[in-house]
N, C-alpha and C positions, 0 to 999 in steps of 0.2 A: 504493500500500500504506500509506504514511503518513497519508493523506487519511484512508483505509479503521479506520484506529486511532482517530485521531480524533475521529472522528466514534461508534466504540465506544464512546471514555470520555466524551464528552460526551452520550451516550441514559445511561449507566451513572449520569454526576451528573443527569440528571433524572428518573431512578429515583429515585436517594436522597432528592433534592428533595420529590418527587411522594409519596412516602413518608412524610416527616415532616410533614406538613400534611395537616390536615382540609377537609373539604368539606362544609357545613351548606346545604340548598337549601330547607330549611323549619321554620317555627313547632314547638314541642314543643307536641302534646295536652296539655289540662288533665291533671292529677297528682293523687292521693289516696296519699303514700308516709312509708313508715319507713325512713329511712337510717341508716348510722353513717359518720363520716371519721376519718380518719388521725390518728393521737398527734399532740401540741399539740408543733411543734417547738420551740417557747422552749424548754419544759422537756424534754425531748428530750437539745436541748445540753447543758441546765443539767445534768440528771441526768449525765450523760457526764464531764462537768468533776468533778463534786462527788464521784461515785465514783472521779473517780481521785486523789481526794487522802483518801481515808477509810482507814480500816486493816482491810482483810480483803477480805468478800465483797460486793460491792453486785449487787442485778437490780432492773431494772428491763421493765416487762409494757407491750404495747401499745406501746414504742416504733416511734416512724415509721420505715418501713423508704424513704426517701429518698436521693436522691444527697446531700446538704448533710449527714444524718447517717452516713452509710456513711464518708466524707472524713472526719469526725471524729472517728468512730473507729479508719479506719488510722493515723490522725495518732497518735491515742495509744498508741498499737499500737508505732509507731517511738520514742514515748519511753519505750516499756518498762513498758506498761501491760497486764496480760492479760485478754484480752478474749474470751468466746464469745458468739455469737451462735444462738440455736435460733431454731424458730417461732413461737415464744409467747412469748420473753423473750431479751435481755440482760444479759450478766453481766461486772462488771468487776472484777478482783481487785489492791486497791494496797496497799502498803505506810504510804500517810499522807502527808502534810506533805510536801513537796521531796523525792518518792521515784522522779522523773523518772530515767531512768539511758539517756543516748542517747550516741551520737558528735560532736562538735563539727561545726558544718558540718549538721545533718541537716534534709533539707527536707519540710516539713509542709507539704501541700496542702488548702487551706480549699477548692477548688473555688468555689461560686456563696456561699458560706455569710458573712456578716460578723458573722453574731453567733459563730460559733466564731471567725473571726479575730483579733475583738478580744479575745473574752475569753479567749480560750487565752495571748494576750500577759502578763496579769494573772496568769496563774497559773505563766508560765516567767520571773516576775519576779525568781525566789532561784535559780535553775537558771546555775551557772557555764561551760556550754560555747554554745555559739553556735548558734542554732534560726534557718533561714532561712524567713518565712513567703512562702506565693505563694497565686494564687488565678488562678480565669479571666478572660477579658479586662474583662467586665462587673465583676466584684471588682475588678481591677485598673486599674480605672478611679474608685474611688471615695475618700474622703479621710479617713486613716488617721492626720492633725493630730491627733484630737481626744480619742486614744488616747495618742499617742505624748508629751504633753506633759506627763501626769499621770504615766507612767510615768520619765519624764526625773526628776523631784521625787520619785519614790520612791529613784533612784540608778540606773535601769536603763538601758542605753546600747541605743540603735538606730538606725540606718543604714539609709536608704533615699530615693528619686530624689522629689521633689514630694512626700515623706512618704504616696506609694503604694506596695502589693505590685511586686514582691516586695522582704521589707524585711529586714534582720538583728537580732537580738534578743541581747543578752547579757547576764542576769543579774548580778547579785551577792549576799554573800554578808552586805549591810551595808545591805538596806534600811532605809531612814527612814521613820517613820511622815508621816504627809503632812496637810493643812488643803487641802480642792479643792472650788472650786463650779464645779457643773455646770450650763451655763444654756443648754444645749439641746432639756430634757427626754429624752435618749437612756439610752434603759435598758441599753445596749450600753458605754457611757464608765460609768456608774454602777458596772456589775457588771462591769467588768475593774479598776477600782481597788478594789472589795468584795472580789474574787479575788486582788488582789496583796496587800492589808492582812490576809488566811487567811496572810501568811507572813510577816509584817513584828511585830517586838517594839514592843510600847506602842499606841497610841491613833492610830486615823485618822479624822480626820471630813469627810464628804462634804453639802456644800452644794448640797439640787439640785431642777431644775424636776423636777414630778412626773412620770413615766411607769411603765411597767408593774414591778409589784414581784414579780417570780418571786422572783427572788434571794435578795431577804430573808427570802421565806418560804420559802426552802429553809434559808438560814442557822438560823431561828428553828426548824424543824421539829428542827433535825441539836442543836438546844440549842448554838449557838455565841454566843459573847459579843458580843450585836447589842443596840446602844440605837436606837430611832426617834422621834425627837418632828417629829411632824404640824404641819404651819404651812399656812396656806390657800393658796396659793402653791407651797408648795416644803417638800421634807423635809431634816431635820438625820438623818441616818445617823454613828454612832460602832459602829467594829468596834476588838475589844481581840486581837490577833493569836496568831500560835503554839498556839494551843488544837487538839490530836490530837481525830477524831471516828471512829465507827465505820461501817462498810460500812452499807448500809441497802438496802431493797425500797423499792419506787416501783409504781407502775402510773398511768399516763399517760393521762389523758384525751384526749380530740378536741378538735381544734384550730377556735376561733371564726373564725380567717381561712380557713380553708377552707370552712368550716360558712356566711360569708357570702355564696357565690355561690350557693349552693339558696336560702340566706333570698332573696335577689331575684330568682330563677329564680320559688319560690313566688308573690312579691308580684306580679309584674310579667306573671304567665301567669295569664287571669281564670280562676276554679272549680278553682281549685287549693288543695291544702294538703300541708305535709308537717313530718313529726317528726323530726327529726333528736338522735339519742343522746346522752346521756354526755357534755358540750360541756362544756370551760373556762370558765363567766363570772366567774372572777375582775373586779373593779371597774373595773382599769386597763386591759381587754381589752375592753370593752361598751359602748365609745361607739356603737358602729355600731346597736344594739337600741335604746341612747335617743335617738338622731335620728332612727332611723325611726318608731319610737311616736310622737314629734311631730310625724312625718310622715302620720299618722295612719294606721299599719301594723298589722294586727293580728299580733301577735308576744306569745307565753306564755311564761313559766317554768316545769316542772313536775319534778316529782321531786326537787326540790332537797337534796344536800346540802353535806357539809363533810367534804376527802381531804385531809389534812396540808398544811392551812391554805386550800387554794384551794376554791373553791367553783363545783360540776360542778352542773349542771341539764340536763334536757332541753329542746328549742326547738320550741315550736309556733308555724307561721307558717303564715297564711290568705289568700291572695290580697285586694285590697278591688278596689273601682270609682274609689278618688276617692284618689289623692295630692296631697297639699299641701307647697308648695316651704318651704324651711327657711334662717331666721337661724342662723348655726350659730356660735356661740362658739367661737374660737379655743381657748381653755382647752379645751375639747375634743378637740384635735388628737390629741394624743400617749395617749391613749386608743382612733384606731382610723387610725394611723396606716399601717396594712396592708390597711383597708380604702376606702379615700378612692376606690379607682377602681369599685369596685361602687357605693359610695353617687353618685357626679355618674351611673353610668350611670341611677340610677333616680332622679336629678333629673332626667334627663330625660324622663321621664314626668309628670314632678307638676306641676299646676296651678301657675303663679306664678314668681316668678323665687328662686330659692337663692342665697344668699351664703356665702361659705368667703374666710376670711383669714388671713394667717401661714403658708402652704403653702411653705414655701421647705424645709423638712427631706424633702420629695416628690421633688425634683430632685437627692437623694443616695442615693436607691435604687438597683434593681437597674437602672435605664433613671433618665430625667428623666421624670419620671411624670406632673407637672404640664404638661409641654409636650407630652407624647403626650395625656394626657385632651380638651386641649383644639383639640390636630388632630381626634382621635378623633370627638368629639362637634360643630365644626364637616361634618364629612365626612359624618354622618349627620342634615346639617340641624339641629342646633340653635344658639340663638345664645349666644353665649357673649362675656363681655369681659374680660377680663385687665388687671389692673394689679399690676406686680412678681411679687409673687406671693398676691394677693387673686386672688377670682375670682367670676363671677356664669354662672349659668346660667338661661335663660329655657324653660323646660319646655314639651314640648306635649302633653299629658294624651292625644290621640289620635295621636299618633306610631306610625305605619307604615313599615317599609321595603319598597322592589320592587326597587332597582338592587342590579348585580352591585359586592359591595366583595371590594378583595383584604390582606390586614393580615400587613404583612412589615418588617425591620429596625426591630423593639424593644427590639434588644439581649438578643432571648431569655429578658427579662422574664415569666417563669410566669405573676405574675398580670394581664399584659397580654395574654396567651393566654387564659386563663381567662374573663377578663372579656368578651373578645371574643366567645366561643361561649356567654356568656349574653345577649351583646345581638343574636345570630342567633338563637337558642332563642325568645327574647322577643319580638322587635321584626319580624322577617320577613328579607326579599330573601335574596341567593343569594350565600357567603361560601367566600371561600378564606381559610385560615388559616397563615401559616406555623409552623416548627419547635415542633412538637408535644411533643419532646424536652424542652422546656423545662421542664415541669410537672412534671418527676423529679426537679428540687432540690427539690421542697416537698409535691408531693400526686402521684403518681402515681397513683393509683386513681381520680383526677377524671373522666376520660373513661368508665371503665367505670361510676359511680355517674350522670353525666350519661343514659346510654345504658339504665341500668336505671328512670330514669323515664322512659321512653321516646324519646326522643331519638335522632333520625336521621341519625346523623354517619358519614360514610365517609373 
């Protein structure tokens, strides 16, 4: 009878198994489509953060309905934020400035999400009771230093094991303004001390490698007291604090890291083309469009305008015949730092060999992402050579797959899933996918927009 149990729950976990994994057994037909993807989760967050320190009513439209953002908003939810949610919009109602009001002890769950983690830390930086944050294993695997030392120099005290989740947060009520260079390039350390100096009296200025500027264009949108001087290198950021700001409307564009797996689905499947909607190219977001144009990608702009400061266009992409492998300038990095595992997948198709160096900010994502690419792309026959974390890839322009691959323990990495059922779509042979699940912190809708350009996934 025991045996008889057993053997129940274990057909029961390869159900579940069997369940959250795809099964790709063939090439997607050439495509002629108009899609649209999911709200741009940067600002997503950002919007979430920003409304709840406004005084009144804020919505915002088209936000991503994801697990990363769902977590984010219970989180503020528990610190006494109110929050409704309809079909078509988002609405947050706050008081202003340090209008947090929770229990000492209260635990906020960032789930898969590090851009709400750190920066929700920036903003419980004046809040006097004690916020414990946590996150999933993958979160809770990643390193939470480069947060927690800028916030130490503002006055704020935190507690936590290898300066991982989960960790303890306890404000004060005497922040210092702070002098911090940021030489990561992480727009994540940038904008949780932007967030903490929203509640700190006098002047803070931030020294830092360039990467994506939501932030400040939200600050600047909301008319908050934001100086920027541009340096070819690296920006000078001065925030003058304490400044009250009003609720505001939003509507949220589509998201370019999502929008990057059709761009290479399109490129990489020949007599294809497809338009994709309403896309965020803000400048710090578009490295991936000007490496593939020099890749010699045919990729458009079209409809172009300008939503409280960011700049939305439509993307035309044409399949070609002939890629060419790509010098890629480091300075480049942190411009498409979310898209690095799409772009080697379709180095592996281009004529030549590609070079990529300074990749070490890759191996602090949701997985080591640098060391999976490069299993990855060994596994399906390309050559590839690794030094530190430099990297070369040697292309093969007629690159075919036949063998059966199986692609499992990525630590649940979305866009290691993602990537994965665009180089089955693209490239051929016959693919089991694990945990399917995974693509609900960031794009859920990916599978059913793959499947409406025809795509045969069970």
């Amino acid at each position: 009878m025991l045996n008889l149990c057993i053997l129940e729950i274990h057909l029961k976990l390869i159900k579940l198994i069997m369940a959250n994994s795809v099964f790709i057994y063939e090439k997607i037909k050439n495509f002629n489509k108009k899609i649209e993807v999911d709200g741009d989760k940067s600002l997503s967050i950002r919007w979430a953060l920003m409304a709840s320190q406004a005084i009144g009513r804020s919505r915002a439209y088209n936000i991503l309905n994801s697990e990363d953002i769902n977590n984010s908003l219970i989180s503020l939810k528990k610190l006494g934020i109110k929050i409704k949610k309809k079909n078509n919009f988002c609405e947050i109602t706050s008081k202003g400035l340090n209008s947090f009001s929770f229990k000492n002890n209260t635990i906020l769950n960032a789930g898969n999400s590090g851009t709400f983690a750190r920066l929700i830390m920036g903003v419980l930086s004046n809040c006097k009771n004690t916020a414990i944050i946590k996150g999933d294993k993958s979160l809770s695997d990643r390193d939470f230093k480069r947060v927690i030392r800028p916030l130490n120099l503002f006055g704020v005290k935190i507690n936590s094991k290898n300066n991982k989740l989960p960790l303890k947060l306890k404000g004060t009520k005497f922040l210092r303004p702070i002098k911090y260079y940021e030489k990561k390039g992480s727009a994540q350390v940038k904008s949780c001390i932007m967030l903490a100096a929203l509640n700190t009296n006098g002047e803070t200025t931030i020294k830092c490698k360039k990467s994506r500027d939501h932030t400040e264009k939200l600050f600047k949108y909301l008319n908050l007291p934001i100086k920027i001087i541009k340096k070819k290198n690296f920006d000078i950021i001065k925030i003058f604090g304490k400044k009250q700001f009003k609720g505001f409307d939003y509507k949220i564009p589509g998201d370019i890291s999502s929008a990057s797996f059709f761009i290479a689905l399109a490129l990489l499947r020949k007599n294809s083309k497809i338009l994709i909607k309403n896309i965020n190219i803000n400048n710090t977001r578009t490295g991936i469009i000007d490496v593939l144009r020099q890749m010699n990608a045919k990729i458009e702009l079209k409809n172009k305008k300008i939503y409280n400061g960011e700049h939305i266009a439509d993307i035309v992409v044409r399949s070609v015949k002939k890629l060419k492998a790509i010098n890629c300038p480091s300075n480049m990095n942190s411009r498409m730092i979310d898209e690095f595992l799409i772009i080697f997948l379709i180095c592996a198709k281009a004529k030549g060999v590609s070079y990529f160096r300074s990749l070490e900010e890759l191996r602090n994502k949701e997985s080591d992402r640098l060391k999976i690419a490069i299993n990855f792309l060994k596994m399906i026959g390309i050559k590839v050579v690794s030094n530190s974390n430099n990297l070369k890839i040697y292309g093969k322009p007629n690159l075919e797959l036949k063998k059966k691959y199986v692609i499992k323990n990525f630590n649940k990495d979305h866009r290691v899933f993602m990537m994965t059922c665009i180089a089955a779509l693209s490239l051929g042979g016959k693919w089991k996918i694990y945990d399917k699940d995974s693509i609900n912190s960031s794009f859920p809708n990916f599978l059913s927009i793959i499947k409406f350009l025809g795509a045969k996934i069970k």
